[in-house]
N, C-alpha and C positions, 0 to 999 in steps of 0.2 A: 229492721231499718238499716242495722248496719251492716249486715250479707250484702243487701240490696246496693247499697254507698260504693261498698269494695266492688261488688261484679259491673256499677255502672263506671266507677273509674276505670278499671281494666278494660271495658270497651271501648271507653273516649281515648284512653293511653294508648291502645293496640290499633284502633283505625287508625291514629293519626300518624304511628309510624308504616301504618299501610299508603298512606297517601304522600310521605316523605320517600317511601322508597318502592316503586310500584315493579312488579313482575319485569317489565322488558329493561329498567334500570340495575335490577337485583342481576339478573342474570348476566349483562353487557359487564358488568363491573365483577362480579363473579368469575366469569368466564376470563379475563384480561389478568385479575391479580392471579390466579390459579396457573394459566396460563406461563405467566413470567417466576412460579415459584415451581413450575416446574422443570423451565429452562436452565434458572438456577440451581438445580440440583436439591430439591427438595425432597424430602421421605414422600413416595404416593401415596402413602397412609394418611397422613395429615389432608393429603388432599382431596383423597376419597371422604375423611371425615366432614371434612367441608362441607362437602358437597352433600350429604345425605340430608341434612336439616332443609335445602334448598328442594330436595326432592319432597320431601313430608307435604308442603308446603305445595310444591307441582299439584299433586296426587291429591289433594284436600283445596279447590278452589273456594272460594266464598264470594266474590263479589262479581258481578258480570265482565268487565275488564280482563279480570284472572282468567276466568271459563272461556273469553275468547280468546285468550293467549294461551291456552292448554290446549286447544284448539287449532288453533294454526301452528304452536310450536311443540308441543307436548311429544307427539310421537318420536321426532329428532332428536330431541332432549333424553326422550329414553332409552334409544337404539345407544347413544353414546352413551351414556350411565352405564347399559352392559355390555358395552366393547369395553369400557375402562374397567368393570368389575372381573372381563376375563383377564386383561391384561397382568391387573395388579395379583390374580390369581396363580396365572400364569408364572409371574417374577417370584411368586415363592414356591414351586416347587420342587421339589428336591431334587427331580432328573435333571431340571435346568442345567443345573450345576456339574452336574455330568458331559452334558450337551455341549455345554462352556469349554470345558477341559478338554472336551472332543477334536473340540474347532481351531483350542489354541495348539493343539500338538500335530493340527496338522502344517501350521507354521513356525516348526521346531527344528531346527538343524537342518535348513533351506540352502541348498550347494549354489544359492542367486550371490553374487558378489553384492554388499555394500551397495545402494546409489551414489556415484559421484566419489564412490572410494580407491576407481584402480589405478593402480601407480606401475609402470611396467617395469624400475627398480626394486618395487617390493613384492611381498608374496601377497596371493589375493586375500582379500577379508571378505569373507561370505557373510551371509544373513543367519545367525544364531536363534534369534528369534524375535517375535516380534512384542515390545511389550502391552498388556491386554488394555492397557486404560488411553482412550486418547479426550486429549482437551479440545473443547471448541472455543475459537475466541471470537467475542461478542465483538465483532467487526461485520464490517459491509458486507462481504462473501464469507464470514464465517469461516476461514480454515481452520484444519484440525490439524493440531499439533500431536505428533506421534514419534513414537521411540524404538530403534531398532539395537538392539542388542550386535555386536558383530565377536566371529569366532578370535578374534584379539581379545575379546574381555572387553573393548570401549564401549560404550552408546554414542548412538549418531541420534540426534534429533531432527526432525522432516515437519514444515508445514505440507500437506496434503491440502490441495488447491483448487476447486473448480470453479466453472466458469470465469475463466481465465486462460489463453495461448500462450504458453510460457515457450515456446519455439524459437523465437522470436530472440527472449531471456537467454537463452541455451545460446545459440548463436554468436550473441555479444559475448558470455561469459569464455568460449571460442577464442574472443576475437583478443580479448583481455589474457586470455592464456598465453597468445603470442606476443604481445606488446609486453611481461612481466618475462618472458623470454629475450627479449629483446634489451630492456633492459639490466638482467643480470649478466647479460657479456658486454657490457661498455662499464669498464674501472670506473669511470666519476660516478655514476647510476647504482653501479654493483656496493661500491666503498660505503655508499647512504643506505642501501639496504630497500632503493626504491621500486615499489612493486603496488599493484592494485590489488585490492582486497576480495577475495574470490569467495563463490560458496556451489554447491553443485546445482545446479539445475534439470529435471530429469521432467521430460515430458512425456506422460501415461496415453493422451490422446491430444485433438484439436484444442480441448477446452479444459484439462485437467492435468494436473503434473504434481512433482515433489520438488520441493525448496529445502535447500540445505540450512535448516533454523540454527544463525547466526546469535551462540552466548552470550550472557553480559555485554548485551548493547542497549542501547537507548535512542529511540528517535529524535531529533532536532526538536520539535515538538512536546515529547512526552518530557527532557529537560526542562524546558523552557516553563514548560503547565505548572513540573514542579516547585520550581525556583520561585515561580511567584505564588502560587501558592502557601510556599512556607515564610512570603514577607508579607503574606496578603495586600498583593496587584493584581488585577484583574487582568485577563489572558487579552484582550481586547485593547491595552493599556495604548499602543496609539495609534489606535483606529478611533477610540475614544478622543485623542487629541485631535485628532484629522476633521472629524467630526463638529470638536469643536468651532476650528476656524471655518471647514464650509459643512455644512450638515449634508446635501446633498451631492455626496460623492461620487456617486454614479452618473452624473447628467456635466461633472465637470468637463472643460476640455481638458489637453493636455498639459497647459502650460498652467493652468488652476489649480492639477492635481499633482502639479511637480512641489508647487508653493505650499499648499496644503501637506503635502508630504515631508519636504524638509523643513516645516514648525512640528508635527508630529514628533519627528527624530531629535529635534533641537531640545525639544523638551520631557525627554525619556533617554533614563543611558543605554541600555540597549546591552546592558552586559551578565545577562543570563548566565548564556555558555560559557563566560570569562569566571562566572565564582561560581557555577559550578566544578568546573575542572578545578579549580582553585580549593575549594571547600573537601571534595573528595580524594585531595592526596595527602597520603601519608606524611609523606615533609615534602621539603622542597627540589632534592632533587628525583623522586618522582614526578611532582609536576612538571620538574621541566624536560625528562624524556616524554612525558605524556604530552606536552606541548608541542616535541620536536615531530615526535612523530603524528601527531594530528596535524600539525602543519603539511609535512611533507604527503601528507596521503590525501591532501586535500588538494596539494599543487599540482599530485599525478595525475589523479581523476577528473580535477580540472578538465584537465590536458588533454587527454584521453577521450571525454566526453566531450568536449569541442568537435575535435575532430570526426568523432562519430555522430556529433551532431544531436548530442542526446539531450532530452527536453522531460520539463513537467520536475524539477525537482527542488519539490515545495516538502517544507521539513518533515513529513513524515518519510518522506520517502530518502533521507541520509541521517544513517544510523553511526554513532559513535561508542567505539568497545570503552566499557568502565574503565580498564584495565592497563589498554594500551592507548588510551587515543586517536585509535588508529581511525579512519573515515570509512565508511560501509555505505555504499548506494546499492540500493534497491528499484526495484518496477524497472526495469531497462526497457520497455516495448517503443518509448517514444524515441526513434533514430531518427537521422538524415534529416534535422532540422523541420521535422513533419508540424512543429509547434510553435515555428517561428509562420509560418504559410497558412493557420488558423483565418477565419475570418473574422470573429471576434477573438481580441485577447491575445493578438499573436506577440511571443515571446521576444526580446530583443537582445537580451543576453548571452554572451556562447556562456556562462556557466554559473554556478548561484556563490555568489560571492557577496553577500550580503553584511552590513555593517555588525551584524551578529556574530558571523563567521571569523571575522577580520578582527575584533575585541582579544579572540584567545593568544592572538599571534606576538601580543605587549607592544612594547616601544618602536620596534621596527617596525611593523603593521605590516601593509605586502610588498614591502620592500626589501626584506630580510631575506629569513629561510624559506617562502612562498614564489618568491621571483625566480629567486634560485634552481630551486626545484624544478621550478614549470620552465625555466631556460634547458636546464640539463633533459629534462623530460622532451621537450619539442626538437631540442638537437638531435636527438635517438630517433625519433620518430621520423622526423628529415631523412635522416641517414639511410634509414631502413625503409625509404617510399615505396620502392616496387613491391616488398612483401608483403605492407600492408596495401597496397592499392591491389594485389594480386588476391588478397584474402576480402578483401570488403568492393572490389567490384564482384567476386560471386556471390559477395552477401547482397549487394543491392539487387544484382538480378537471379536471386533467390527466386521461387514461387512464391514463401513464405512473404515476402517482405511485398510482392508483388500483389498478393492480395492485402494487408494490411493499407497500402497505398490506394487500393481500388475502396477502401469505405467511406465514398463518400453520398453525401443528399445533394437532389438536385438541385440546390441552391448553392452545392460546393461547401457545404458544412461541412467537418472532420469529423466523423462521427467517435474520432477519440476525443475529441473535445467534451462533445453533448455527453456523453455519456461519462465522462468525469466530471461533468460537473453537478449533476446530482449525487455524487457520497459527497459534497463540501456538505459541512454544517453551516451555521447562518455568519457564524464568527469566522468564519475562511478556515476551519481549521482541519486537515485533510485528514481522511481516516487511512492509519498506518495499514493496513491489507486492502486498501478497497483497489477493486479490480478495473480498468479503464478499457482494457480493448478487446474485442470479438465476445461480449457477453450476449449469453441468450438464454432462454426459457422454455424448458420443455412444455409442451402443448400438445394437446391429443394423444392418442397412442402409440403403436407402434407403426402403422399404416402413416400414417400423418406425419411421426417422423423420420421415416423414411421415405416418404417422398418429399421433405423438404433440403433431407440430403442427398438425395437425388439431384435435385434445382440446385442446392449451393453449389456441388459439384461441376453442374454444366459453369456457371458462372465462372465458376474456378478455372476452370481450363480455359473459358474464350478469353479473362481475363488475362491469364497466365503468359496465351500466345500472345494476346497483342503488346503486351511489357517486354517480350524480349525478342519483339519484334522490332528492335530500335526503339523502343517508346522514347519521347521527349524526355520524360519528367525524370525518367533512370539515367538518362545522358547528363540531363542536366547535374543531377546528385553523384554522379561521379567526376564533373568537371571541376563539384565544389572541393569534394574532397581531394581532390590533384590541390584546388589551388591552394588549401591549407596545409600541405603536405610541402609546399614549395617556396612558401612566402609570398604568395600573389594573393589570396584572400580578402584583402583592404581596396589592393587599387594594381594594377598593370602593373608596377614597379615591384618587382622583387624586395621584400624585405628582409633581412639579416633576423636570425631569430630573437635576440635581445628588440628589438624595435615592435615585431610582431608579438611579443608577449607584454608588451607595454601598452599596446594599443587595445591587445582581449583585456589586459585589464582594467583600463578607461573603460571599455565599452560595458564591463560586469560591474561598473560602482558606480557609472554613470546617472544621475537622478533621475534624468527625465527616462532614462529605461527603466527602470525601477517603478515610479510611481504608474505608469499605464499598467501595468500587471495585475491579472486578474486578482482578486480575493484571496482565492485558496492556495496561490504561489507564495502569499503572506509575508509580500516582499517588506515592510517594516521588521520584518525578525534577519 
């Protein structure tokens, strides 16, 4: 009787977590956690253990359902089971290890200079070696962060970068070498110690390069996440409020979402980045070099990216050093105001100067050491018109820049648009590496992609001839930058550069430019 009791409850207990969790569910949900614990760096041990109870269970069907998914999926299932059993096989054999040590020596005392390291005052620093472990970081393209050792004894740290044009990066960072030249020979520039914050840029091909990975910084963003996170407010906090007064914020007009926007800010203080700079110094007059110079590197690059006409920088993409406060922009590809000529979403700002930004600067706000700046800064820049109009009219009629300009859909979409706006998350909040411009997807094989580089090629070049065949749109982007380089920018009338830097900055704090901005520019921060 009671054998009988015991073996009839273990079959009502065991069907019924056979019908709670059936074959194509077991395996989806198997396959997914496995999957992400192996991405995280998990022992394949554990995983191959998993896994084998899942197999018993393959190999043993019992109920019709099961035999028809051993069936259609059984064979697959077990080709992978022993690829992963050579693999994990493979990982521990002892020649591996040898093999290892093979490969690292042969990138051992490489006579390659440094990326981004040579200085024609100093002596060269070659590539010592390269270190063997690199990180991937869980971002939209995934870059790996890697470490090269140089024959100085230092480490230089590199995001390695694909599918992404960093030519583009390279260029500007060019263009920004000259303008920090320029700079240190004018006394009032020189005395402040005003200069743009540079990092190397080294592009490997079309769609792949190295980024010189910038220490102890932080994104506008990733402060911001923490800050409230550790008063618990929620990262949303007034889009929640926007929300509140109209729920459908997407469908407002302009003058709706101006209103909606400034009750959002009225009722949120907006000072983040104010206690955090605040919270992480030492005393007080740390904070307040760390103030001066976050001010002043925020009034250069202003400045700088105005006139370069540089767009898309929504807080991931402006990095502040712990240390120095200094202001770090990142992703440079968006130039020559390519974001204000969007079809949806066009930008209206020449530069992000938002009531977040403005918090750190105390009492004076952008009327202090920010004006100042950006006056000293625009004066130099004036001064110096022919050498930067001589260096960025060949960048405008670059090829490079000439095909970036040629992507568009036949509806006149920017395809840097479309394609940044899938890495936003739902909350606007932009992922710090996601990549925006020339991304693409290997497909077929070798046949297939080479004759699609064949085809971009031709394009390339008919492109290429008709841009600097007089093209319109290159005339037009070099008449702008003449007129920002002269005082004419606003209106025919020459402005005095005190006048012209009062009116960029009306036009950056302005509400109603502010609130039409897309999402993911996150203009309430």
């Amino acid at each position: 009787m009671y054998p009988e009791l015991v073996e009839q409850t273990e079959l009502v207990s065991r069907e019924l977590i056979r019908i709670t969790l059936l074959f194509p569910e077991m395996w989806m949900k198997s396959i997914d956690s496995l999957a992400a614990k192996y991405s995280g760096g998990h022992d394949i041990s554990e995983i191959v253990r998993e896994l084998q109870s899942h197999y018993k269970r393959l190999y043993n069907p019992e109920t019709l359902p099961e035999y028809r998914f051993v069936q259609e999926f059984g064979k697959d299932l077990s080709i992978a089971y022993e690829s992963l059993l050579q693999f994990y096989k493979a990982r521990n054999r002892t020649h591996s290890l040898a093999l290892l040590k093979q490969a690292i020596d042969m990138y051992w005392g490489i006579h390659y200079p440094v990326p981004g390291s040579y200085n024609p005052d100093s002596n060269l620093t070659t590539i010592q070696l390269f270190k063997p472990d690199i990180e991937v970081h869980r971002t939209a393209q995934l870059p790996r962060q890697m470490c090269i050792q140089g024959s100085d004894g230092n480490e230089y740290t590199f995001l390695l970068k694909g599918l992404d044009d960093l030519r583009l990066d390279e260029r500007v960072m060019q263009l920004f070498g000259l303008i920090n030249s320029l700079l240190s020979k004018d006394s009032e520039t020189a005395r402040r110690s005003l200069a743009i914050e540079r990092f190397p840029v080294v592009p490997l091909s079309s769609n792949s390069g190295l980024i010189g990975f910038y220490s102890n910084t932080n994104s506008l963003n990733q402060i911001v996440i923490e800050n409230r996170k550790a008063v618990n407010q929620p990262n949303r906090l007034e889009l929640n409020y926007a929300c509140q007064f109209t729920p459908n914020w997407t469908t407002l007009t302009t003058m709706q979402k101006v209103e909606s926007f400034e009750y959002a800010l009225s009722n949120t203080p907006g000072n983040d980045l104010h206690r955090a700079m605040w919270y992480k110094s030492p005393n007080a007059e740390v904070w307040l070099e760390r103030r001066t110079n976050y001010t002043r590197s925020l009034a250069v690059m202003s400045i700088a990216g105005y006139i370069l006409g540089l767009g898309d920088r929504h807080p991931s993409n402006i990095l502040i050093h712990e240390r120095t406060g200094k202001v770090v922009h990142i992703d440079l590809g968006d130039c020559f105001e390519i974001t204000w000529h969007r079809v949806h979403f066009p930008e209206k700002v020449p530069f992000r100067l938002t009531r977040m930004l403005i918090k750190p600067m105390e009492v004076s706000s952008t009327d202090g050491i920010f004006k100042h700046t950006a006056n000293h800064t625009m004066r130099v820049l004036r001064a110096n018109r022919e050498s930067l109009m001589a260096v960025l009219e060949a960048f405008v009629y670059d090829p490079l820049v000439s095909w970036a300009y040629h992507q568009e859909t036949d509806d006149g979409t920017n395809t840097n648009y479309t394609k940044q706006d899938r890495t936003l998350s739902q909350d606007g909040q932009p992922d710090k590496h996601s990549s925006k411009r020339h991304s693409s997807s290997s497909t077929g094989g070798l046949g297939s992609s080479t004759k699609q580089s064949i085809s971009n090629n031709d394009c390339y070049f008919a492109d290429t001839k008709a841009w600097n065949t007089g093209n319109p749109k290159a005339r037009a982007i070099v008449k702008r930058i003449h007129d920002k380089l002269v005082g004419t920018d606003f209106s025919n009338k020459q402005l005095v550069v005190s006048e012209q830097i009062e009116k960029l900055i009306q036009q950056a704090t302005a509400t109603e430019n502010l609130a039409v901005l897309y999402s993911g520019w996150v203009p309430f921060w």
